[in-house]
C-alpha positions as CSV (number, residue, x, y, z in Angstrom):
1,X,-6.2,-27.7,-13.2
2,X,-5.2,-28.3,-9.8
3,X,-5.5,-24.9,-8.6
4,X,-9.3,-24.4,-10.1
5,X,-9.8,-27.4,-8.2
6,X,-8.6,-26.1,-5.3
7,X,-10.0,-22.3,-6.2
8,X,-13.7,-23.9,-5.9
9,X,-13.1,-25.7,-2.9
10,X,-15.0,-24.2,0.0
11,X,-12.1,-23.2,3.0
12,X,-9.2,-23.1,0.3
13,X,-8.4,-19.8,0.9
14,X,-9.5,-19.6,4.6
15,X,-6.0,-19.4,6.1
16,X,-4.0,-17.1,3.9
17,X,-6.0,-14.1,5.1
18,X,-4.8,-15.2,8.4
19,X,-1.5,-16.2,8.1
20,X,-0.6,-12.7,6.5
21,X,-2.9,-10.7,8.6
22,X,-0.8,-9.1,11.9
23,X,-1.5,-9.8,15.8
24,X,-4.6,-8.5,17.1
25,X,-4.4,-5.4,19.3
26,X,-5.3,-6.4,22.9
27,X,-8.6,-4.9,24.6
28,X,-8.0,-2.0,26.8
29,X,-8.2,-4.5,29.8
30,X,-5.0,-6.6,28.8
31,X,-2.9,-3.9,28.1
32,X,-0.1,-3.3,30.1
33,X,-0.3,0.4,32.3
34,X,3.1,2.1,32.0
35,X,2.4,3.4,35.4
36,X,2.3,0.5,37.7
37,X,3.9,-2.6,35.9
38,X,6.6,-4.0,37.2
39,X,9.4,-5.2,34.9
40,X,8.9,-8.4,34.3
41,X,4.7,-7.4,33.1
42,X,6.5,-4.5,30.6
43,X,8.6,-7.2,29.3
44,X,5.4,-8.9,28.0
45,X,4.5,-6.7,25.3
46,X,5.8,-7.4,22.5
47,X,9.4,-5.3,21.2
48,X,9.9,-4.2,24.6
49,X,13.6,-4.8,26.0
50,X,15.4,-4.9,29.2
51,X,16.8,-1.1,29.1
52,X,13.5,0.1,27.9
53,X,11.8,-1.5,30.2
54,X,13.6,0.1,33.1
55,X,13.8,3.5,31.7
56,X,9.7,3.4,31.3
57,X,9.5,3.2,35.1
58,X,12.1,5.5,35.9
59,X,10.5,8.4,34.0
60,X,7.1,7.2,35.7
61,X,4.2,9.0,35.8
62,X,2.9,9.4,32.5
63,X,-0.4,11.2,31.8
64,X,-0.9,9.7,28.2
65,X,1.2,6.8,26.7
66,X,2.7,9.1,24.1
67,X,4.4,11.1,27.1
68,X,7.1,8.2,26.2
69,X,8.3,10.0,23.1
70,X,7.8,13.7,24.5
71,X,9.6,13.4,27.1
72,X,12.0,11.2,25.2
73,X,12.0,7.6,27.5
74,X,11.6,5.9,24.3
75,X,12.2,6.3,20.5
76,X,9.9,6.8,18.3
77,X,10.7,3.2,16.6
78,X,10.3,1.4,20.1
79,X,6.9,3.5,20.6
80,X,5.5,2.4,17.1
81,X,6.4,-1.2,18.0
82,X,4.7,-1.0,22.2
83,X,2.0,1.6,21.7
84,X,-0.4,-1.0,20.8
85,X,-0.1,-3.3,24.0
86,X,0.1,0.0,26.7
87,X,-1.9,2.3,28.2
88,X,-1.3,4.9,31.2
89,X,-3.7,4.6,33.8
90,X,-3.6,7.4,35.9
91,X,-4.6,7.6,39.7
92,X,-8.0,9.0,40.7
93,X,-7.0,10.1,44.1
């Protein structure tokens, strides 16, 4: 009885849709650009470690984020957990 209560309560169900849904992809402007961060910036996205970090601008430039796998900087596992907070800005010069 309790949960028909609840069932035709309005907002009952308003957080599990949240709870289970994943983090939202940042807009192109708050992603990170694999070209010119710095260490400490890379190390804010989400999955990215220490070594990766520093192998991402070692490799540096990239024309297109997935350059990171071709070229083999980073695994395909750490590029499914990062590609959503990068991008690779290139110079206009």
């Amino acid at each position: 009885m309790l949960t028909l209560a609840l069932a035709g309560t309005p907002g009952a169900g308003a957080l599990a849709p949240q709870s289970a849904s994943k983090p939202r992809t940042p807009s192109p402007e708050a992603r990170i650009d694999i070209n010119h961060a710095t260490v400490e910036e890379l190390l804010k996205v989400p999955g990215m470690t220490g070594p990766w970090a520093r192998r991402i601008i070692r490799f540096r430039p990239y024309r297109v984020k997935d350059d990171l796998v071709e070229r083999g900087v980073v695994t395909g596992e750490v590029y499914d957990r990062i590609k959503e907070y990068i991008i690779a800005h290139r110079d206009l010069r």
